[in-house]
Backbone bond lengths (Angstrom), bond angles and torsions (degrees), N, CA, C in turn:
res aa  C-N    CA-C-N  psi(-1)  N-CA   C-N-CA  omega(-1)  CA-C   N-CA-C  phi
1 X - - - 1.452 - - 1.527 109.39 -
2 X 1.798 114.88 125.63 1.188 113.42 150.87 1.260 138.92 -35.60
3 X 1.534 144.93 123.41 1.587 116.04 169.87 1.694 95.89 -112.02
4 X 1.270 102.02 -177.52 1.445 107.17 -166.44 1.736 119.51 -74.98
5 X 1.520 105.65 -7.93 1.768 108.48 179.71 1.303 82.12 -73.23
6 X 1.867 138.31 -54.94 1.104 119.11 -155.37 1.880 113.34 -51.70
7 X 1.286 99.06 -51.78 1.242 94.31 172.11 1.145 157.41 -67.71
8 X 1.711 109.27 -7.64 1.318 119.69 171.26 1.614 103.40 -83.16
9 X 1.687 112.63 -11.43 1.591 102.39 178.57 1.278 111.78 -60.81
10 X 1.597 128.27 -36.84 1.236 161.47 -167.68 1.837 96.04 -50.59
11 X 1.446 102.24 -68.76 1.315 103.49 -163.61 1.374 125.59 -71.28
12 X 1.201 143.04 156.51 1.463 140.62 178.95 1.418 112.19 -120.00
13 X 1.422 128.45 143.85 1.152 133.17 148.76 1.453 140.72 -45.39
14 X 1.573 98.09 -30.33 1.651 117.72 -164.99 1.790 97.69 -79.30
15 X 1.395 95.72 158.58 1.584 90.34 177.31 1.367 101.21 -79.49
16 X 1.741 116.06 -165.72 1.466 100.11 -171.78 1.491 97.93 -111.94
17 X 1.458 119.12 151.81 1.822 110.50 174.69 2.007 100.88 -143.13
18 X 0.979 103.27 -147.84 1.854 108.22 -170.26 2.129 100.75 17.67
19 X 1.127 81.32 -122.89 1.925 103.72 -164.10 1.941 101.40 -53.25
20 X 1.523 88.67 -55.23 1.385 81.51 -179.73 1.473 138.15 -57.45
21 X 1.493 113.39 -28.67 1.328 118.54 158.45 1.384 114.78 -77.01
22 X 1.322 115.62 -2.24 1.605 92.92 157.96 1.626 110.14 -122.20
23 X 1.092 108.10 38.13 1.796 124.13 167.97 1.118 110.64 -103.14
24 X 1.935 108.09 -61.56 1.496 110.73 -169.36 1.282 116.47 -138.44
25 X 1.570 97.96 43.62 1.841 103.41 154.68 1.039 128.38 -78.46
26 X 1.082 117.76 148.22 1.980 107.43 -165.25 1.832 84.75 -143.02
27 X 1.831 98.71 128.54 1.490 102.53 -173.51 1.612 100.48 -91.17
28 X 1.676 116.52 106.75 1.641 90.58 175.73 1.688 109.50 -124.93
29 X 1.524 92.81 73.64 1.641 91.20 -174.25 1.647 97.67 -102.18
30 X 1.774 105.89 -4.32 1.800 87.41 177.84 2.007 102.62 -92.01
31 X 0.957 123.59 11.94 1.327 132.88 155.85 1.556 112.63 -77.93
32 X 1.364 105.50 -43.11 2.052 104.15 -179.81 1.740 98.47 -90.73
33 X 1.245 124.08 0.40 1.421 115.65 177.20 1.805 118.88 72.43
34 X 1.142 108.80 16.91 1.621 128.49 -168.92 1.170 124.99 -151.87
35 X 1.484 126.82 128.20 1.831 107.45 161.71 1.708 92.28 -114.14
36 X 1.476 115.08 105.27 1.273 110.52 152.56 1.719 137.95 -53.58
37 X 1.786 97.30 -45.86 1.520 101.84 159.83 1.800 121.28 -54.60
38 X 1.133 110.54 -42.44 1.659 89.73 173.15 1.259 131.16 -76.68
39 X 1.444 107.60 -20.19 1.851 120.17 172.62 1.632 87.51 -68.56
40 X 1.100 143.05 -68.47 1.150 140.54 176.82 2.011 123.33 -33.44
41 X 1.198 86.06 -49.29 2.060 101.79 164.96 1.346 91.01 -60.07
42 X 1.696 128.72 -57.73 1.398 100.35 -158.28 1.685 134.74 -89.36
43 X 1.542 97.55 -4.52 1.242 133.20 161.27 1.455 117.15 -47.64
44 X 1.624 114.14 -57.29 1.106 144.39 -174.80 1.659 99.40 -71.37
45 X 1.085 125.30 -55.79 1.656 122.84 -176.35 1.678 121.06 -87.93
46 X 1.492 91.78 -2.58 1.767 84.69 154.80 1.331 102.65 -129.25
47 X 1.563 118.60 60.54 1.368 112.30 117.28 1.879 93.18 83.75
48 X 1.244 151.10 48.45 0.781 121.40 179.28 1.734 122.89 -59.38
49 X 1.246 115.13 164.81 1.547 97.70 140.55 1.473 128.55 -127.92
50 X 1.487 103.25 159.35 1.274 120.95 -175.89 1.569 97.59 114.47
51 X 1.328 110.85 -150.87 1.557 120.35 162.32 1.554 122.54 -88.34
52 X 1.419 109.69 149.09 1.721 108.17 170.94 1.509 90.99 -125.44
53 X 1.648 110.10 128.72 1.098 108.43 133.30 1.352 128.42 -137.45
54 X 1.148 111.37 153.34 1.487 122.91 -172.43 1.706 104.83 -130.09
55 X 1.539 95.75 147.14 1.879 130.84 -171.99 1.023 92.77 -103.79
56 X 1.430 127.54 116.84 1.330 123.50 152.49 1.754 104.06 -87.90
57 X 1.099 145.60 147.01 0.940 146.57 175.52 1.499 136.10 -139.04
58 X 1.353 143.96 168.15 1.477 131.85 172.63 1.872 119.15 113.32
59 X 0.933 120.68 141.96 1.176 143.84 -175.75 1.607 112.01 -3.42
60 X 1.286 126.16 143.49 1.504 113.48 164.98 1.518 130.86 -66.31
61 X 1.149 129.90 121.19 1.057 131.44 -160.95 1.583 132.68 94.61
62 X 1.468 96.55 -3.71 1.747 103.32 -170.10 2.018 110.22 -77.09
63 X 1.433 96.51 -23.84 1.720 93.34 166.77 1.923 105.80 127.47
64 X 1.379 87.95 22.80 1.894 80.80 -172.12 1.450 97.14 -65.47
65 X 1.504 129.30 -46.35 1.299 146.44 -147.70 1.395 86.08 -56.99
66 X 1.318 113.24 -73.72 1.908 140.31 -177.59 1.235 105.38 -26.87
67 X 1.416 103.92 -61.75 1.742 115.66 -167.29 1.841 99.10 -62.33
68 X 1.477 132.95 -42.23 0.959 139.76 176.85 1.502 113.11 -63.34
69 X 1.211 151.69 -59.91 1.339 149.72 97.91 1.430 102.56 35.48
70 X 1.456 128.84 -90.15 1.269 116.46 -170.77 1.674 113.86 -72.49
71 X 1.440 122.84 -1.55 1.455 122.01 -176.42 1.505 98.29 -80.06
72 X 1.656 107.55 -42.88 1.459 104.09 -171.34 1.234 112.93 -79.62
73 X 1.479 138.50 -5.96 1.714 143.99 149.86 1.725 100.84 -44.81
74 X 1.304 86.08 -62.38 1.634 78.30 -153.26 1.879 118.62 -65.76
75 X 1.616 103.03 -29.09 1.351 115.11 176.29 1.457 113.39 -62.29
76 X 1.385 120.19 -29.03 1.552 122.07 -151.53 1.280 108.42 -70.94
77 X 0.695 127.80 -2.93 1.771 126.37 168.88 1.781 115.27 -88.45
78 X 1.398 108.17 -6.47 1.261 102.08 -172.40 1.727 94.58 -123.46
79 X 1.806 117.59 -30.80 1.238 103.97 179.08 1.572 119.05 -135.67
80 X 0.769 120.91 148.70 1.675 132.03 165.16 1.471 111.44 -34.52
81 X 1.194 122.36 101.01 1.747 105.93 177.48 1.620 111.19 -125.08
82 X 1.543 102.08 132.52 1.330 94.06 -162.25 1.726 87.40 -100.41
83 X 1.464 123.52 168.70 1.449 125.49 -150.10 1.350 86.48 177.72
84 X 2.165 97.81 103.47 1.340 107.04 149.08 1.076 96.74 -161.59
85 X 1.646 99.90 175.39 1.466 113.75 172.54 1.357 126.77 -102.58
86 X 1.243 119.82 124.06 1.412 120.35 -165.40 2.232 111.71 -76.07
87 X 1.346 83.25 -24.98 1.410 106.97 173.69 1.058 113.48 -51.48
88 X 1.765 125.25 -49.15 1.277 151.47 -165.64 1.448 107.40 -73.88
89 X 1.655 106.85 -60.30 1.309 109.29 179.10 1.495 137.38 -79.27
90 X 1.003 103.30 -16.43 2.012 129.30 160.41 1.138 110.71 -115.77
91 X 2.099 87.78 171.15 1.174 97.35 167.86 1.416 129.88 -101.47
92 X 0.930 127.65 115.72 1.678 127.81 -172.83 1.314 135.51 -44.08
93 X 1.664 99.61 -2.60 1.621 107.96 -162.21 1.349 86.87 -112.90
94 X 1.347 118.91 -30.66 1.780 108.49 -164.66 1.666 93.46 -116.50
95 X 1.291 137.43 12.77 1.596 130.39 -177.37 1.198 126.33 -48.31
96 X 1.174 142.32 114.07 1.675 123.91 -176.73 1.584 87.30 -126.28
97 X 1.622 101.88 175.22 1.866 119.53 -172.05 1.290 90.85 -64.01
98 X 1.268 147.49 -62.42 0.902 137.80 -144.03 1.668 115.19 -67.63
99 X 1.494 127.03 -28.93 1.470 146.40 133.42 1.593 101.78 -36.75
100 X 0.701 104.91 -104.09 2.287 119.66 173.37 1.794 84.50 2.19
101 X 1.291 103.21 -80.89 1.543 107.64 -147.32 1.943 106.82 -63.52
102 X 1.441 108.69 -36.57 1.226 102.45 -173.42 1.742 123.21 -71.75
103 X 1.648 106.88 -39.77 0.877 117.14 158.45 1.738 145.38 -45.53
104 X 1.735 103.39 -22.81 1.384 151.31 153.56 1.218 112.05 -51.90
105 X 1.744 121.42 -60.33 1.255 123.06 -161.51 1.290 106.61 -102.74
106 X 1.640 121.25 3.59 1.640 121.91 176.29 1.820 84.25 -100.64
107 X 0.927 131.94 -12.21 1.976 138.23 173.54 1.645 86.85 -58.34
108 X 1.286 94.95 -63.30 1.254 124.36 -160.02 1.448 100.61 -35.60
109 X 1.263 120.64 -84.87 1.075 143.12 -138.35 1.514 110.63 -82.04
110 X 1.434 109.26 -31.25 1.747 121.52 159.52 1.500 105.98 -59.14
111 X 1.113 119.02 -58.39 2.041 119.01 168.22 1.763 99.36 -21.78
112 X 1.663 105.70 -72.72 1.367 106.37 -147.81 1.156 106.22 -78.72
113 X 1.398 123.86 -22.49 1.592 120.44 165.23 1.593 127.31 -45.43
114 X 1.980 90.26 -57.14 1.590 112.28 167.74 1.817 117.48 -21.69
115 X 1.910 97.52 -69.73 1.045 145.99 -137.76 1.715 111.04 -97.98
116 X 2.028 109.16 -7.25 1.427 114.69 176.68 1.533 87.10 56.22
117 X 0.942 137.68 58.03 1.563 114.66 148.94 1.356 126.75 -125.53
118 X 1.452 107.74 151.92 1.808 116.78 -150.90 1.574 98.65 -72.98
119 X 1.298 118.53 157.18 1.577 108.54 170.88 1.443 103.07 -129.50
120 X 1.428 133.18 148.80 1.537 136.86 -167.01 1.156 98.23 -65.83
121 X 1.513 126.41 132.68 2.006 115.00 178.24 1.394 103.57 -73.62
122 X 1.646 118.34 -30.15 2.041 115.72 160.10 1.497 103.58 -41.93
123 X 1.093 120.76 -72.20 1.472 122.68 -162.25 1.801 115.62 -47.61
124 X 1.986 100.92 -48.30 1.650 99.83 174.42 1.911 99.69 -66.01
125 X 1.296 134.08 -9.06 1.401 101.16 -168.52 1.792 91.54 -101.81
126 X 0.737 112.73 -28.05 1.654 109.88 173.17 1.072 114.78 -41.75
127 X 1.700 125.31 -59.22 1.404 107.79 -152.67 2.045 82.97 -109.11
128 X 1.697 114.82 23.13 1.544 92.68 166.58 1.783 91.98 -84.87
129 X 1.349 115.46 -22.96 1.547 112.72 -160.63 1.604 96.02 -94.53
130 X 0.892 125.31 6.72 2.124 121.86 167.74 1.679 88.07 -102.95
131 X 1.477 138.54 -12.27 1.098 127.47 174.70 1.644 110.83 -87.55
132 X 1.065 107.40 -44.56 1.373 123.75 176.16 2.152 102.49 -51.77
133 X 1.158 97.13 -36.39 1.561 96.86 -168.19 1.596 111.95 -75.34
134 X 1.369 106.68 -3.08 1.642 108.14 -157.51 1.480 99.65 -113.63
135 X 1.625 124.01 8.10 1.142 117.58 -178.28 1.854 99.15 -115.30
C-alpha cells in the first residue's frame, strides 16, 4: 500500500514545461466551457493592433504557469517569447520597478543578442538617460 508521503514525493509545485507537458497535460477547458489560451493564440496571430494585455489569474497551482508554457510552444514559430521568472531572479520581499525594469532589459537584451536583432540607437539612448536619472 501507497501512503500519502509516497505521494506527495510524486507531486511538484513547478508548472509543467518540455516532456512533461507533453506527458501529463490534461486539456480541461471543455469542462470550464472555454479555451481562453487559444482565443488568446488567435488574438496573438492576427496581429492585433495597439496593445494586448492579458491577466492570467487564480489560485496557486491551478495551471496558469502550464497553460502559459503550452501558449508559448505553440506561438514560437511565429513569435519571440521572452520567459522568466522574476521570482527566480529577485527578491520578492525587497523588489522595486527599478529591479522589475532592469532585470527586464538584461531579458531583454540576451533575446536580441540570441536573435541578431537591430535595436533603435533613440531607444538605447533613452532608457541609457532614464538610467542616468536614477542614480
Amino acid at each position: 500500500m501507497v501512503d500519502i508521503s509516497q505521494i506527495y514525493e510524486l507531486l511538484s509545485p513547478e508548472p509543467l514545461s518540455g516532456d512533461g507537458l507533453d506527458c501529463y497535460y490534461v486539456d480541461a477547458f471543455n469542462g470550464r466551457g472555454d479555451n481562453p489560451v487559444m482565443s488568446l493564440k488567435r488574438r496573438l496571430l492576427a496581429k492585433p493592433a495597439g496593445k494586448l494585455q492579458i491577466l492570467f489569474s487564480g489560485y496557486r497551482g491551478c495551471g496558469k504557469s502550464t497553460e502559459l508554457n503550452k501558449l508559448q510552444r505553440e506561438i514560437s514559430d511565429d513569435f519571440i517569447v521572452l520567459n522568466f521568472s522574476v521570482l527566480k531572479e529577485l527578491d520578492p520581499v525587497n523588489i522595486n520597478y527599478v529591479e522589475l525594469f532592469v532585470i527586464t532589459m538584461e531579458k531583454l537584451f540576451d533575446v536580441v543578442e540570441e536573435y541578431n536583432i537591430r535595436i533603435n540607437p533613440q531607444l538605447l539612448k533613452s532608457i541609457g538617460e532614464w538610467s542616468r536619472r536614477l542614480k
